[in-house]
C-alpha positions in Angstrom: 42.4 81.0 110.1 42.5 77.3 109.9 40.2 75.9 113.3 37.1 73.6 112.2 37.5 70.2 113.3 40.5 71.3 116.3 40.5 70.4 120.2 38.8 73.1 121.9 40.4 74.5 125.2 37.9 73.2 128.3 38.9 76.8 130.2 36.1 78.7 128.1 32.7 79.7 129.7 30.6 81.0 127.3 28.0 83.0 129.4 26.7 85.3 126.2 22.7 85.2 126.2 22.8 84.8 129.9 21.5 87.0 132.8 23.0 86.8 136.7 26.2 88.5 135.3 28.6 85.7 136.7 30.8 85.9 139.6 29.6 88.5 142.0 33.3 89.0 144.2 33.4 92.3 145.1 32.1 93.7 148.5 29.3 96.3 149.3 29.8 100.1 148.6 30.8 101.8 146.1 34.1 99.4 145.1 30.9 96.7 144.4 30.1 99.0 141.4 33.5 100.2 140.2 33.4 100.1 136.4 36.7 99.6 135.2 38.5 102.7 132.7 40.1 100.7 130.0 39.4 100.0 126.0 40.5 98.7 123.4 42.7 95.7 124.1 43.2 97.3 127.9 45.2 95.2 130.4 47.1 97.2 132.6 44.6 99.7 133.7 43.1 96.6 134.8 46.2 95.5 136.4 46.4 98.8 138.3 43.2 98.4 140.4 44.1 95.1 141.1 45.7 95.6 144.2 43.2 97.7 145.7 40.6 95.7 144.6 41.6 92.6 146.3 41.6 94.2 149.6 37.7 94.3 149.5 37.6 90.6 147.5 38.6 88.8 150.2 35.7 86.5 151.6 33.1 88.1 149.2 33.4 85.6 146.1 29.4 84.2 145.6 28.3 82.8 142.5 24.9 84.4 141.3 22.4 82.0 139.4 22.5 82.4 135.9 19.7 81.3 133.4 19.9 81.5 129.6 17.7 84.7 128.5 18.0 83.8 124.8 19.5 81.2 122.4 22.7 81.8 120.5 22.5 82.1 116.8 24.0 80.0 114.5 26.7 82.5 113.8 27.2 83.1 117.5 27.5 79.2 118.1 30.6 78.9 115.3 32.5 81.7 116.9 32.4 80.8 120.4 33.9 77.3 118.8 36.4 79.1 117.1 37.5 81.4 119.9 37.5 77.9 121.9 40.1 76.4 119.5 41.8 79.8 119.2 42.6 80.0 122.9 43.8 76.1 123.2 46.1 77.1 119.9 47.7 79.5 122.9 47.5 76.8 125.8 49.9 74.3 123.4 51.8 77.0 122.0 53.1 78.8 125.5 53.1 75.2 127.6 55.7 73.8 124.9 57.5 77.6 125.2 57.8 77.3 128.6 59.1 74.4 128.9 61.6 75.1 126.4 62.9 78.0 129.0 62.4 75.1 132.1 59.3 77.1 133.5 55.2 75.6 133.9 52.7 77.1 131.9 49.3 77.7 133.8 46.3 78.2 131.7 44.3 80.7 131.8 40.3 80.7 131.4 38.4 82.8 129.6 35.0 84.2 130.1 32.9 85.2 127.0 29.7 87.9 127.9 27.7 90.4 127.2 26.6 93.8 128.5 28.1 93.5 132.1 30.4 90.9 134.1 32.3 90.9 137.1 35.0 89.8 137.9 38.4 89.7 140.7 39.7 92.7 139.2 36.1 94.9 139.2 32.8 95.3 137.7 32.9 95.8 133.7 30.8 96.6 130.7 31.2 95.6 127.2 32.3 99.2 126.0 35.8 98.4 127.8 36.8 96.3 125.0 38.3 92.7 125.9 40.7 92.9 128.8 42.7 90.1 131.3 42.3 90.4 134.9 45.5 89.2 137.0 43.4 88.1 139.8 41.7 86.0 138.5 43.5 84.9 135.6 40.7 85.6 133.2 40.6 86.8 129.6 37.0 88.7 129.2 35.2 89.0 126.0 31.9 90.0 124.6 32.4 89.5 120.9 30.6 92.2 119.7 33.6 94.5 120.4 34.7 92.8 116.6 31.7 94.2 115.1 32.7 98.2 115.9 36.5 96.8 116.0 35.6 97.1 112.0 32.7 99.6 111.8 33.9 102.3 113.9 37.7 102.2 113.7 38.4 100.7 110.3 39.9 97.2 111.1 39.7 94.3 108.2 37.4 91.3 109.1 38.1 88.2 109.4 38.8 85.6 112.3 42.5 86.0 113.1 41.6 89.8 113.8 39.7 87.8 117.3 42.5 85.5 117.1 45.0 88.4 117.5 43.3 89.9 120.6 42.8 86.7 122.3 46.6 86.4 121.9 47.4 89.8 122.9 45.2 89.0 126.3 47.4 85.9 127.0 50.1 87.9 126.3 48.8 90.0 129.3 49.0 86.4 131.2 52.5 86.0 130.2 53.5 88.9 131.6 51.8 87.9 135.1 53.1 84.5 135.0 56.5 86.0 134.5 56.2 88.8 137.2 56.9 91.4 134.3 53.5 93.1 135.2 54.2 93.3 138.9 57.3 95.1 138.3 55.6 97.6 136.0 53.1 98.1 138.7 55.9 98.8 141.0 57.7 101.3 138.9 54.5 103.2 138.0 53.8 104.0 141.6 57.2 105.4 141.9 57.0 107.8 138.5 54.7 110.7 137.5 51.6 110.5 135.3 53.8 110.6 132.3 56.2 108.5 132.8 53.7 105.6 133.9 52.0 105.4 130.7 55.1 105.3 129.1 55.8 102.1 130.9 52.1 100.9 130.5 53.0 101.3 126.5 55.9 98.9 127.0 53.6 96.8 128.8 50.6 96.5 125.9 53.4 96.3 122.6 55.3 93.5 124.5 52.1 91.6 124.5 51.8 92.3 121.2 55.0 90.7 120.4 53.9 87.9 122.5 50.8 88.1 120.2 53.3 87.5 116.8 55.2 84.8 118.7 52.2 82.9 119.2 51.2 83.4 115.3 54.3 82.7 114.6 54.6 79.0 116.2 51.1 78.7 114.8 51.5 79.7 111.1 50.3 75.9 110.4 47.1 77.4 110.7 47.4 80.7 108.9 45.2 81.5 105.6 46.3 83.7 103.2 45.9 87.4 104.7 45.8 86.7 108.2 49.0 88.7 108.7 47.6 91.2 106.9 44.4 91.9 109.0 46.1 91.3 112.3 48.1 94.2 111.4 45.1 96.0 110.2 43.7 95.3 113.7 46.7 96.9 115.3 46.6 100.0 113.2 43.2 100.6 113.9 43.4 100.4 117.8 46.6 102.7 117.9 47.0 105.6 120.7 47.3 107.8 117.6 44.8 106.3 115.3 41.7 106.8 118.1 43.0 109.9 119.4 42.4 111.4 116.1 39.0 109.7 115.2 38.0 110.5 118.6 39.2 113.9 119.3 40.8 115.1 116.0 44.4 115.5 117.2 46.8 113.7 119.2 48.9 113.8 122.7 51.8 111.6 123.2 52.7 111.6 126.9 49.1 110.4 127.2 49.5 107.7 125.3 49.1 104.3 127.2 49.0 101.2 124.2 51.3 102.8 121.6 51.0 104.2 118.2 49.7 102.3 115.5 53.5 101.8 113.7 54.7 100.8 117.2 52.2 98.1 117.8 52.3 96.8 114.2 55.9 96.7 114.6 56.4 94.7 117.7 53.1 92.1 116.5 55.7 91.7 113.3 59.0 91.5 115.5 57.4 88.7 117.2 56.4 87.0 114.4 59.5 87.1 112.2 62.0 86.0 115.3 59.6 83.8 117.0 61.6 84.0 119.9 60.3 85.1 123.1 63.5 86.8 124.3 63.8 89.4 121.9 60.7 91.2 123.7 62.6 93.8 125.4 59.9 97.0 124.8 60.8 98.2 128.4 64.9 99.2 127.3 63.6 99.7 123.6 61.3 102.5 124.8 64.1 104.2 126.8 
C-alpha cells in the first residue's frame, strides 16, 4: 500500500515500549481487573460489556504516569507511521461519505500498545487481538498480533493486511456513529445464546463491508496484491478457519465473526459497489 510521504492522522497515541499501561478508568474490585473475552478482529464482545462497564466508570477516569521502558526499532518506528497514515486514509474517506448522506463524521483515536491497556470498555491484553471500544471511541492495537496473524493462522504479509483491520475497527465506529451497534445490543438481550451470535456475525461482516468500501474509495493507494492479502487476512480469521486449527472441527450456532467465504465475501461486496448502503448483513443473514 501506497503511504510514505502522506498526512498522518493526529488521533494516534503510540504508547508501545511504554510502562503505566495508559488510562486507568475503571473502579476497584474485581470489574478493575476484567479482562475482556474477544479475538481476532473482536468488537462486539467488547460492545456487550460496555454498558455494564460504564456503570463503574463514572468518576474513576485517572491518567497513570507513563515513561518509555525501551526505544522503538527502526521497523517499529515505519509502522506506527504507516498505521498513522492508514487511519487518516479512513478519517477523509468516511468525513467525505458522510457528508455525502448529510451526516458529521467524528473521528476516532486510536491507541497503539503492548502487553496490557485499559480502557472505557475494560482491562485488556494483547492476546485479544485489535478490538474498538464504543465508550471511548478507541481503536486498540498492539501490532504484534500481525506477526501470528501470519505465523499461526496462515494470513499473507504485507501492509494492507494492518490496513484491513484498522478499517474493519472503524467499521466498528461506523456502526456506533450510526446507532446500528446499539440496536444489535438491544436485540441480543431479547434472543437466546444462538440467536445473538447470529446477530453479532451480521455485526463483524458489515464491518467488513465497511472495510471494502473504504478500500474501495482508496484504491489510489492500492499496490498490486493488496486485494489479494486482505482477503487472505479474512480467510485466515474465519469462525470456521480457527475453529478447525484450534479445535479440529467446527460448530456453527457458535459462530460470532462469520465463516471465512462470508467475510471475504462481504470485504469484496464492499469493495466492488463502494456504496455504503448495500451493507444490509442483518436481512441478508435472515
Amino acid at each position: 500500500m501506497k503511504w510514505r510521504g502522506s498526512e498522518e492522522s493526529k488521533n494516534v497515541t503510540d504508547r508501545r515500549g511504554m510502562s503505566g499501561g495508559g488510562k486507568a478508568v475503571l473502579g476497584g474490585g474485581v470489574i478493575g481487573i476484567v479482562i475482556l473475552l474477544i479475538n481476532l478482529f473482536g468488537g462486539e464482545s467488547v460492545q456487550q460489556l460496555t454498558p455494564i462497564l460504564e456503570q463503574f466508570n463514572q468518576g474513576s477516569s485517572t491518567t497513570t504516569e507513563e515513561t518509555r521502558t525501551r526505544t522503538l526499532t527502526q521497523q517499529e518506528v515505519e509502522m506506527g507511521q504507516m498505521v498513522k497514515v492508514v487511519f487518516r486514509y479512513t478519517e477523509v474517506t468516511w468525513s467525505q461519505i458522510f457528508k455525502e448522506h448529510n451526516k458529521t463524521y467524528r473521528e476516532p483515536k486510536m491507541e497503539l500498545f503492548e502487553n496490557n491497556i485499559n480502557t472505557q470498555c475494560g482491562a485488556a491484553t494483547a492476546d485479544v487481538g485489535p478490538f474498538y471500544c464504543p465508550a471511548d471511541e478507541t481503536v486498540y492495537m498492539d501490532l504484534n498480533f500481525f506477526k501470528e496473524l501470519h505465523s499461526r493462522f496462515g494470513a499473507k504479509e504485507g501492509d494492507f493486511a494492518i490496513a484491513y483491520v484498522i478499517a474493519h475497527e472503524v467499521g466498528h465506529h461506523i456502526q456506533t456513529l450510526l446507532g446500528t451497534s446499539n440496536e444489535v445490543r438491544k436485540l441480543q438481550s431479547k434472543t437466546d445464546t444462538k440467536g445473538a451470535n447470529k446477530l453479532s456475525v451480521a455485526l463483524e461482516l458489515q464491518a467488513d463491508f465497511y472495510a471494502g468500501v473504504w478500500a474501495k474509495h482508496n484504491q489510489k493507494y492500492l499496490d498490486a496484491g493488496d486485494i489479494e492479502i486482505a482477503l487472505s487476512a479474512a480467510q485466515a480469521v474465519g469462525d470456521d478457519a480457527i475453529q478447525k486449527r484450534t479445535q479440529g472441527q467446527v460448530t456453527p450456532d457458535s459462530f460470532t465473526h462469520g465463516t471465512s467465504a462470508q467475510r471475504k465475501e462481504w470485504f469484496m461486496k464492499g469493495y466492488n459497489t463502494g456504496d455504503i448502503t448495500q451493507g444490509d448483513t442483518f436481512n441478508a443473514l435472515k
